[in-house]
C-alpha positions as CSV (number, residue, x, y, z in Angstrom):
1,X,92.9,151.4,0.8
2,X,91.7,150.7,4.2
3,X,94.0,148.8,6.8
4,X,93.2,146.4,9.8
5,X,97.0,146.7,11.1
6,X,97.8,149.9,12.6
7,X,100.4,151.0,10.1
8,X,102.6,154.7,9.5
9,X,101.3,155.9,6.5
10,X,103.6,158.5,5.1
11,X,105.1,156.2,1.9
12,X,101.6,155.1,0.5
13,X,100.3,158.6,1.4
14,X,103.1,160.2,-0.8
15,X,103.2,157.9,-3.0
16,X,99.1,158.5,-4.3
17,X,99.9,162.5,-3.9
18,X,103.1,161.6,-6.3
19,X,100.7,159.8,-8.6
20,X,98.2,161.3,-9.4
21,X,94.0,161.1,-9.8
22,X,94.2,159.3,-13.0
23,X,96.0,156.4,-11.9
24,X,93.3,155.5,-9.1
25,X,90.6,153.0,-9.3
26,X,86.4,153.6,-8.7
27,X,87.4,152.2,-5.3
28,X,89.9,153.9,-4.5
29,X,88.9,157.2,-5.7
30,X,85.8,156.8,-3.3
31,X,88.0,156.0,-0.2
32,X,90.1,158.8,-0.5
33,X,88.5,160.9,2.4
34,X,89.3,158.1,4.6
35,X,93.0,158.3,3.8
36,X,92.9,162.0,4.3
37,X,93.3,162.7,1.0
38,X,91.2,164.7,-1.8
39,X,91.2,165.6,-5.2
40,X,91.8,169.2,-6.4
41,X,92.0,169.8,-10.2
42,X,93.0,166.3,-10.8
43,X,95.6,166.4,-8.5
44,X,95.6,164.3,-5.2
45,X,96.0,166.8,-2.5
46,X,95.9,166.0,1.4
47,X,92.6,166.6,3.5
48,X,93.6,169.2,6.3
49,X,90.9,170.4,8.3
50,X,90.9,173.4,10.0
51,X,92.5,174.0,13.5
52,X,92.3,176.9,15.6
53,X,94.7,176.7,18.2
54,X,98.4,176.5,18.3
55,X,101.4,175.6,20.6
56,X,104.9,176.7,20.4
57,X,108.0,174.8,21.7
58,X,111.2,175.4,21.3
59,X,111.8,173.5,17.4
60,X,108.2,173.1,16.7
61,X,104.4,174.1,16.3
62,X,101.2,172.3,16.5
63,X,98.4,172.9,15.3
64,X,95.1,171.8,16.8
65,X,91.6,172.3,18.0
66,X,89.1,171.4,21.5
67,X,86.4,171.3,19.1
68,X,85.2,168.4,17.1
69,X,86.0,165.5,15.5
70,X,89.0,166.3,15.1
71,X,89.1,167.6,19.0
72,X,92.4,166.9,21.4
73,X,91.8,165.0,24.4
74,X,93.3,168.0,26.5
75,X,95.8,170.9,26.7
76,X,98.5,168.1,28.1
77,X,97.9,165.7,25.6
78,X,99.4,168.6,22.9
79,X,102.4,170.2,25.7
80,X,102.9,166.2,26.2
81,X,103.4,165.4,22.7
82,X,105.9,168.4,22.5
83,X,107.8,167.3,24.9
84,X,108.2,164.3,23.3
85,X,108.8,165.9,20.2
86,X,111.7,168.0,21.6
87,X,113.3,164.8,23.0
88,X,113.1,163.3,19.2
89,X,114.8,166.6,18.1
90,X,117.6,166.1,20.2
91,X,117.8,162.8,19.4
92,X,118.4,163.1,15.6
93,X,119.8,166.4,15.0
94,X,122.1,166.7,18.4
95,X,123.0,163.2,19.0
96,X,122.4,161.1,15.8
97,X,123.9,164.4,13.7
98,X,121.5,164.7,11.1
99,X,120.5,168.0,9.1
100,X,117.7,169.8,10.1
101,X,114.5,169.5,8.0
102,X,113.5,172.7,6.1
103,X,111.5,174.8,8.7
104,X,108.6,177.4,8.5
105,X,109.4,181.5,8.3
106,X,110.2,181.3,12.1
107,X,111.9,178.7,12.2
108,X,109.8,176.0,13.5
109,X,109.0,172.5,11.8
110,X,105.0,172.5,11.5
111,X,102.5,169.2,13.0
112,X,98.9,168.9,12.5
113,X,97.1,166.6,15.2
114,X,94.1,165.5,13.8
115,X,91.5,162.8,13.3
116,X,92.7,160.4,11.2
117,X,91.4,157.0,9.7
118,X,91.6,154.0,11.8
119,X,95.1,152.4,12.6
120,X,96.8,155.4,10.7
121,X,99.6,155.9,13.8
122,X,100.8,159.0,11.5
123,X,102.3,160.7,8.5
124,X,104.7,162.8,6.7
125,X,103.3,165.1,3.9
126,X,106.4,165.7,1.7
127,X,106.1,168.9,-0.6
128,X,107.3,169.0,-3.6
129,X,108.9,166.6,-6.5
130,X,112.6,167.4,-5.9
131,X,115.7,166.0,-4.5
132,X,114.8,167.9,-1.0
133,X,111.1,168.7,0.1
134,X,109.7,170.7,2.6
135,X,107.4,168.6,4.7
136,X,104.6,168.8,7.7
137,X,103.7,165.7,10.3
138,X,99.8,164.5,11.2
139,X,99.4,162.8,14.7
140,X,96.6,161.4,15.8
141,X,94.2,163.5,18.3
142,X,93.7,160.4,20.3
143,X,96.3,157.2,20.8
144,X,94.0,155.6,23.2
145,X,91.7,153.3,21.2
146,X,91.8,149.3,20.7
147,X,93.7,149.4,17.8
148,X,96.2,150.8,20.1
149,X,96.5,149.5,22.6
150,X,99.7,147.1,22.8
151,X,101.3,150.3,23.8
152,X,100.3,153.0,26.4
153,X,99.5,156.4,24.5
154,X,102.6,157.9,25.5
155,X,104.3,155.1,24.3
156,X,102.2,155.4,20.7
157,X,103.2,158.9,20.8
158,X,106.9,158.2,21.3
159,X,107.6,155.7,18.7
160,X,105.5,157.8,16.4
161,X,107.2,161.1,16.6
162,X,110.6,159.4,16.3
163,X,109.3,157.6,13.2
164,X,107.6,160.7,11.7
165,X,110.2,162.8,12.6
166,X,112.9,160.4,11.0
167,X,110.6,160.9,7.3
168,X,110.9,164.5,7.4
169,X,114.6,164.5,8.0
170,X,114.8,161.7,4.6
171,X,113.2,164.0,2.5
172,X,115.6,166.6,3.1
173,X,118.5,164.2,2.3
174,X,116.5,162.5,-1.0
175,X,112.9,163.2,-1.6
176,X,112.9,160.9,-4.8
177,X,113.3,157.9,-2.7
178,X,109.8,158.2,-1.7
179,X,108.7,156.9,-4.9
180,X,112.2,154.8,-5.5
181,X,112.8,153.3,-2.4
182,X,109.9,153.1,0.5
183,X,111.8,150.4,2.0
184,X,115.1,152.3,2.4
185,X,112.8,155.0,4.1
186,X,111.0,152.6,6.3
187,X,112.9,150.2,7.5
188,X,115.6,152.9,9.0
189,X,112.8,154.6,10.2
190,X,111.6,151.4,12.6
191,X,115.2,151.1,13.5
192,X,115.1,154.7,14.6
193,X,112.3,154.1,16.9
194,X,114.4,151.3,19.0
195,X,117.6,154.0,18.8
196,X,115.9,156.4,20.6
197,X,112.9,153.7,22.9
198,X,114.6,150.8,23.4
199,X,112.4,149.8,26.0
200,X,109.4,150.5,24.1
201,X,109.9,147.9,21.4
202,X,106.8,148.8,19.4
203,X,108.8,146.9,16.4
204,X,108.9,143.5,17.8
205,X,105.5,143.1,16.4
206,X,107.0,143.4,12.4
207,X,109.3,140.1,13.6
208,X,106.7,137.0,13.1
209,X,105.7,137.8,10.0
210,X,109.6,138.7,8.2
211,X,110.7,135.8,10.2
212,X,108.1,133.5,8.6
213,X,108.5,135.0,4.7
214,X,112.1,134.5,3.7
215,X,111.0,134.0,0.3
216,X,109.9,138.2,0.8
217,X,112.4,140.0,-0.8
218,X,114.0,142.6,1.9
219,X,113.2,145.6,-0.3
220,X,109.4,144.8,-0.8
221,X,107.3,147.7,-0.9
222,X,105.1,146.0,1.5
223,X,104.3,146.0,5.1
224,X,107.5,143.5,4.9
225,X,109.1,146.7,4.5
226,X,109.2,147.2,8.4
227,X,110.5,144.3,9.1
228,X,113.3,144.8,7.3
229,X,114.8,147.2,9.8
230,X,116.9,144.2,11.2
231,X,119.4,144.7,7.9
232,X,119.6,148.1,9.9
233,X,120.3,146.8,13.0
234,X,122.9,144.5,12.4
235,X,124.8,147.0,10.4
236,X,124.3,149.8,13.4
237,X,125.6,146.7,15.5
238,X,128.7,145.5,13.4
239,X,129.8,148.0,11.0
240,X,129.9,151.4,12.3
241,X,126.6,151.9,14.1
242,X,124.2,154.8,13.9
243,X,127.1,156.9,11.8
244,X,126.9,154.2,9.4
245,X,123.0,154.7,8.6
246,X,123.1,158.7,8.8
247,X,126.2,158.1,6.1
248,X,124.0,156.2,3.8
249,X,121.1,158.9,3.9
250,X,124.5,161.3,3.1
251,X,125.3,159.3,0.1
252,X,121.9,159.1,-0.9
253,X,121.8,162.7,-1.2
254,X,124.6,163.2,-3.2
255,X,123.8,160.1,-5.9
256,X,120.3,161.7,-5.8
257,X,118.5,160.8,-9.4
258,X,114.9,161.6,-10.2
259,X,115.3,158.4,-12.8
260,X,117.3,155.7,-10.7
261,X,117.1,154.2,-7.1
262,X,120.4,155.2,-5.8
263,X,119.6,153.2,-2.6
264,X,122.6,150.1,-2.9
265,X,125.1,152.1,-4.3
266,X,124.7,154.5,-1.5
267,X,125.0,152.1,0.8
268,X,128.0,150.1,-1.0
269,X,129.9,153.6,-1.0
270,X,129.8,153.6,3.1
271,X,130.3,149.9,3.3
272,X,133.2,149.8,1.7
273,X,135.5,151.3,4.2
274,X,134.7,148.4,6.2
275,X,135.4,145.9,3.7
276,X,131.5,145.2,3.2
277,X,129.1,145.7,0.9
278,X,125.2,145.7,0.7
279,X,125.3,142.0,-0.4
280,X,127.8,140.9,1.8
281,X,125.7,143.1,4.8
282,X,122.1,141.3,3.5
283,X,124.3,138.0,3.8
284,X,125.3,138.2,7.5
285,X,122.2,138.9,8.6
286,X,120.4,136.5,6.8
287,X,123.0,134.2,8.9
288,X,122.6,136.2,11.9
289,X,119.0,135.8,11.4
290,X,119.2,131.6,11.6
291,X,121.8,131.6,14.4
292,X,120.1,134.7,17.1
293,X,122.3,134.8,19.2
294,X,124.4,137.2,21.4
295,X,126.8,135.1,22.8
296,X,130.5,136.3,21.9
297,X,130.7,132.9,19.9
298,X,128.8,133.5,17.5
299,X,130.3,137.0,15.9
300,X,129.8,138.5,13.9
301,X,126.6,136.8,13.7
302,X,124.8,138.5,16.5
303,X,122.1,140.4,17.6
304,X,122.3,142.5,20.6
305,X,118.7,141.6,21.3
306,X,118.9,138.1,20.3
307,X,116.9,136.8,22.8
308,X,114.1,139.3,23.3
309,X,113.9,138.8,19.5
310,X,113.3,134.8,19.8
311,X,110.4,135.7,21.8
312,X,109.1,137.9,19.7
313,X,108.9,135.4,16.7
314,X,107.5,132.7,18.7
315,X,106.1,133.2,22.1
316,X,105.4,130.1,22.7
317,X,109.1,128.9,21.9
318,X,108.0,127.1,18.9
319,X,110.6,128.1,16.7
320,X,114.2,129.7,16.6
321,X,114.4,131.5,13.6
322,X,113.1,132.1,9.7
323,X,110.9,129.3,8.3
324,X,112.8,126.2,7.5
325,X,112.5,123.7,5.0
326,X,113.5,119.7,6.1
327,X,116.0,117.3,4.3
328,X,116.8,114.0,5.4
329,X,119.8,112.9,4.1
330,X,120.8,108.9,4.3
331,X,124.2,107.3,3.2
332,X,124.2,106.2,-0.5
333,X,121.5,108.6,-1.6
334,X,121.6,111.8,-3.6
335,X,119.0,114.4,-3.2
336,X,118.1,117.0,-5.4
337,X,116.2,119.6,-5.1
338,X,115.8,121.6,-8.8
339,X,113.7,124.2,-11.0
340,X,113.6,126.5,-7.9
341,X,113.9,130.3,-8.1
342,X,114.1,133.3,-6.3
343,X,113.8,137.0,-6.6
344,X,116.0,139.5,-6.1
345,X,117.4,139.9,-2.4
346,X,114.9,137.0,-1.2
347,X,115.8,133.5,0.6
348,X,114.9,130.7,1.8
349,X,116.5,128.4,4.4
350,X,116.5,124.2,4.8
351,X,117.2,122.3,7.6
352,X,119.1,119.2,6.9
353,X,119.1,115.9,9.0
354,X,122.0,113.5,8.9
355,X,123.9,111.3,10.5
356,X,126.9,111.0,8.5
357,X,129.1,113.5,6.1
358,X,127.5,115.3,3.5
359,X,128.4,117.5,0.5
360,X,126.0,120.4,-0.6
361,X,126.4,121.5,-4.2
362,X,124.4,125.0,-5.5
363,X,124.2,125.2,-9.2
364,X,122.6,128.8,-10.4
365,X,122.7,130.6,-13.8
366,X,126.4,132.6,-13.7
367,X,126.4,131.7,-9.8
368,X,124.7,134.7,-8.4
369,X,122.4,132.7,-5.6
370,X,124.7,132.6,-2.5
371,X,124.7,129.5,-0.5
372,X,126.2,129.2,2.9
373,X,125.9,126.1,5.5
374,X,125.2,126.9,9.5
375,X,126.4,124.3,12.0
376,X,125.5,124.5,15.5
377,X,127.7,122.1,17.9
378,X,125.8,120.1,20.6
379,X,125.8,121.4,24.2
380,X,127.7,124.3,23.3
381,X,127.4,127.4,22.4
382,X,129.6,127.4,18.8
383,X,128.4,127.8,15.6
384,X,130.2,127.8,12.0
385,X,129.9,129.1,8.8
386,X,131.3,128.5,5.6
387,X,129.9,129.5,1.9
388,X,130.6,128.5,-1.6
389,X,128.9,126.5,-4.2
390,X,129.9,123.2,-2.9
391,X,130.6,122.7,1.0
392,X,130.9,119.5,2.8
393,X,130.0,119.2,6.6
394,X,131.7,116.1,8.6
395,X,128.9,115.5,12.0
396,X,131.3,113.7,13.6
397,X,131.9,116.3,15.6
398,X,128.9,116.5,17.8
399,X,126.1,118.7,15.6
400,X,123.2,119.9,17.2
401,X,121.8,121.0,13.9
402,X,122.9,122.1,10.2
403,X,121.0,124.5,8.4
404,X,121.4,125.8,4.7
405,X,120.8,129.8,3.8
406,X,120.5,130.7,-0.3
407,X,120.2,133.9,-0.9
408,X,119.7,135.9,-4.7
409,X,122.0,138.8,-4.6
410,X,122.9,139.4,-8.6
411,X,122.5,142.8,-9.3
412,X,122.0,142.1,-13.2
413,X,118.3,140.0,-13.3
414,X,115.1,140.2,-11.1
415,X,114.6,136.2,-11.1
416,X,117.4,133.4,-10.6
417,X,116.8,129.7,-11.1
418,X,119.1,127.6,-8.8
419,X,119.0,123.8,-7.9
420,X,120.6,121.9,-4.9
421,X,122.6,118.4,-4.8
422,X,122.7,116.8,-1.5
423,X,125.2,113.5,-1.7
424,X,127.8,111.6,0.2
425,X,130.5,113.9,1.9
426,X,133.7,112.9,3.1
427,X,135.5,113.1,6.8
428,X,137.4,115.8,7.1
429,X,140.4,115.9,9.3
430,X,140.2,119.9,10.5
431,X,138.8,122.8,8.4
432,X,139.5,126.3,9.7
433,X,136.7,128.8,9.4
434,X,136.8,132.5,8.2
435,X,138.5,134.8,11.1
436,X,136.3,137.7,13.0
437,X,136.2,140.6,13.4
438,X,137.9,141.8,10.2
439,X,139.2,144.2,9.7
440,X,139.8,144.2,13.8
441,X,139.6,147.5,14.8
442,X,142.8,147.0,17.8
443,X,140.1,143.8,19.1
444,X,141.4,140.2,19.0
445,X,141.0,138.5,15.7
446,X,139.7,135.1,16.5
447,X,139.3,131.5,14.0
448,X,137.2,128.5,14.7
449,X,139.0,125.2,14.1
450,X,137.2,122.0,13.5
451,X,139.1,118.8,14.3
452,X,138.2,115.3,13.8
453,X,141.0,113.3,13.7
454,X,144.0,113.1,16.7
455,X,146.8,115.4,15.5
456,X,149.2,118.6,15.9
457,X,148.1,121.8,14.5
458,X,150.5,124.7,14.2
459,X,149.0,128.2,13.8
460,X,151.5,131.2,12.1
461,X,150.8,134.6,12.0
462,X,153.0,136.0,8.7
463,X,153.1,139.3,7.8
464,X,153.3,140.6,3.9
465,X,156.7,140.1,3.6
466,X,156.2,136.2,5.1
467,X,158.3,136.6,7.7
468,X,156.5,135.1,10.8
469,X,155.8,137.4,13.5
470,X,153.5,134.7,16.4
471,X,152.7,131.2,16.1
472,X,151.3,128.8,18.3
473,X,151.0,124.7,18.4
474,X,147.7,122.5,20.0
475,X,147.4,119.2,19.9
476,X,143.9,117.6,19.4
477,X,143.3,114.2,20.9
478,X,139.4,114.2,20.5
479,X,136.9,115.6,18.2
480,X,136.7,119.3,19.2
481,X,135.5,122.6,18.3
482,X,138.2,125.2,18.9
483,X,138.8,129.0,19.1
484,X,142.4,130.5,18.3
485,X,142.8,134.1,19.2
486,X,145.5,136.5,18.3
487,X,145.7,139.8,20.3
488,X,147.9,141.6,17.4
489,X,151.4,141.0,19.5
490,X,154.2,139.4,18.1
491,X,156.3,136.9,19.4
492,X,158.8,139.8,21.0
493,X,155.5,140.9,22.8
494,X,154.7,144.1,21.3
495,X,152.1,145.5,19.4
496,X,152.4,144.9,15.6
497,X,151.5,148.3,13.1
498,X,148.4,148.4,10.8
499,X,148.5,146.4,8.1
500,X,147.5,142.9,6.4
501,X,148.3,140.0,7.9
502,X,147.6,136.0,6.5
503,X,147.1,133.5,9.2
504,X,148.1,129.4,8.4
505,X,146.9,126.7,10.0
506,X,148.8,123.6,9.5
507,X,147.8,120.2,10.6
508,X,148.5,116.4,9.2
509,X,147.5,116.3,6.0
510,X,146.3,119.5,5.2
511,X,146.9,123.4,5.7
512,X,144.6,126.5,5.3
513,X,145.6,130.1,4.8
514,X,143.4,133.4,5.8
515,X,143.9,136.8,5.3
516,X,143.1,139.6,7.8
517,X,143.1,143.4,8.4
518,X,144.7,144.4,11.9
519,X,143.9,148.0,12.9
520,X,145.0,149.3,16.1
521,X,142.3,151.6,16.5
522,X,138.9,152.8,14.5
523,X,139.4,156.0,12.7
């Protein structure tokens, strides 16, 4: 029960209150004192010792004490942490616009600042066993120890109370996702902390470790958990931002079931709007995650942060991403690789080597393992993506380096077997990729064109009716990596009206055909 990573208790803390005595071990049962926690009638209560002074702001009260172990450092250290506190109140309730957490009988949300076990930053005590507790916060009388000490104090503090703080306002919105859904509670609660102090960045440390386990599914109930607030982040960062994840704790609420994690389909209700889903969210960043970048180019694959992030992961520049797996591919040879599995809402990633075309074929029971193929072009910065459960790549390009992401999203099992066929592809003459942003939100919808052979390629924008509204005509006389934009204006020059749109791209031999969503402006 005891932790050599300084780590914010509140989920395992609940989660042994929720429990119960019985269901502890010897061990356990003798270590509970150290987690602040004790038993009372066979129940698992927690530990609060007794403070005898007090401090008022303006939302809050602490509770605290000179005296002791569980002795402040000073008067300031407690008005400092209010402070702090007030700025996390207005954060989340005046800017992010979430409801208030239940207060005390004058109106004040109760914190306890205390002694508490070794690398414990702090917790939320959730009350009750509804669908909205009442809850009280324990910080730590003292932030200055080694454990510590990658941050200043104030900085602990900080990230802490906007973490903390974060917990109390979940349990308001769905208090049963403490037991069904730690992750969901964590991982938004880490992203909170970089909403409110970016330049604190206490969450870079979480990076190595998710970067480097893949094979972790993203809702483990394990530290992995606060890793996974990247999912968070790139939706914050491409579909809707922080409304986006305040909407999901909203839905969450109102699906609330004491006998069902309500956790995707909360989050598959918001996504929709934006013609997403939480699989086709988990998927983007799982390619966002391979490519980290924030160069325009590679949208809607980016991070924001991209580059701070790369050094987070690997200091000492050592690697540019998750953990990869090599295959070297050579003409005339197929490659297999079978009797693999994965769990639900884990990956894995392979980097493949070759010199010459190749064709990629994913075979998975009822073809719920997702497989997409990442090309980076040499000396540039352009990437692709495709997906489906055969691709081909054509390096003739100029490829820098390919690499594979599979992904188990079915909703219906816990486990998927899958097996991959790696043989002799073909040369393509031009393959158009999917267009982004879309829906475009009055933005320019842009396509990435691949050519490899000399030739004419016509691009027409139709509308539902197939009359064509734009087109445009570029001829290729090298190998090239293109981008085609359209700025929503027909060929008259004005604006076109909200609606869906199909974009053909006709070259040679061959012609592809997109559809997109073109919105003059975000609702």
């Amino acid at each position: 029960m005891n932790s050599s990573k300084t780590v914010h208790a509140t989920p395992h803390i609940n989660n042994l209150i929720r429990n119960g005595f019985d269901n502890l071990n010897d061990n356990e049962k003798s270590n509970l004192s150290y987690i602040g926690l004790k038993e009372q009638n066979m129940r698992l209560t927690t530990l609060d010792p007794f403070l005898d002074q007090t401090h008022e702001t303006e939302h809050f009260k602490f509770y605290f004490t000179l005296d002791g172990l569980d002795a402040v450092e000073s008067i300031e250290y407690v008005t400092n942490m209010g402070l702090i506190f007030e700025q996390v109140w207005s954060f989340h309730i005046d800017t992010m616009g979430f409801d208030i957490p239940p207060l005390n009988a004058n109106g004040l949300y109760e914190i306890r600042i205390e002694n508490l076990p070794s690398f414990y930053f702090g917790y939320a005590v959730a009350l009750g066993n509804g669908p909205t507790c009442e809850s009280y916060i324990k910080m730590r009388n003292s932030y200055s120890s080694s454990q510590f000490n990658g941050q200043s104090e104030e900085d602990n503090i900080k990230v802490t109370a906007v973490h903390e703080f974060f917990h109390a306002i979940q349990f308001n919105y769905n208090c049963y996702a403490v037991v069904q859904s730690l992750w969901f509670l964590e991982a938004t609660a880490v992203w909170s902390e970089d909403e409110l102090y970016d330049d604190i960045n206490d969450l870079y440390r979480y990076m190595p470790n998710w970067f480097a386990s893949p094979d972790k599914s993203i809702s483990e109930s394990s530290n992995h958990m606060y890793g996974s607030f990247i999912f968070f982040q790139y939706i914050d960062e491409h579909l809707g931002g922080h409304e986006t994840i305040r909407a999901f704790w909203e839905s969450s609420r109102d699906l609330a079931n004491p006998n069902q994690d309500v956790t995707q389909d909360a989050i598959n209700d918001v996504l929709e709007p934006f013609d997403s889903s939480f699989e086709d969210a988990y998927i983007r960043m799982r390619i966002a995650n391979r490519i980290l970048s924030d160069d325009v180019n590679a949208l809607p694959y980016t991070y924001q942060e991209a580059e701070s992030y790369e050094m987070a992961i690997s200091p000492w520049g050592t690697s540019s991403g998750p953990q990869e797996q090599l295959v070297l591919h050579q003409i005339g040879n197929t490659t297999t690789i079978s009797n693999q599995t994965l769990e639900l809402y884990e990956s894995q990633y392979y980097k493949i080597d070759t010199e010459s075309p190749i064709s990629i074929e994913i075979d998975s029971y009822e073809g719920q393992v997702h497989l997409s193929s990442i090309v980076k072009y040499v000396n540039k910065n352009q990437w692709s993506v495709r997906s489906g459960n055969k691709i081909n790549i054509d390096p003739k390009i100029g490829i820098d380096w390919i690499s594979l992401v599979i992904s188990a999203i079915g909703p219906d099992m816990t486990t998927w077997d899958w097996s991959l066929t790696l043989y002799d592809g073909y040369s393509e003459d031009f393959t158009s990729f999917a267009p982004y942003p879309n829906p475009s939100f009055g933005s320019p919808i842009s396509i990435d064109l691949q050519v490899i052979a000399e030739q004419k390629v016509k691009t027409g924008i139709f509308d539902v009716l197939g009359e064509e509204i734009w087109s445009s005509t570029n001829v290729f006389n090298t190998p090239s990596m293109s981008t085609l934009t359209w700025n929503g204006i027909n060929k008259n020059g004005r604006k076109v009206s909200n609606g869906i749109y199909f974009i053909q791209i006709e070259g040679q031999n061959q012609k592809s055909k997109h559809k997109v969503i073109y919105l003059k402006m975000k609702n």
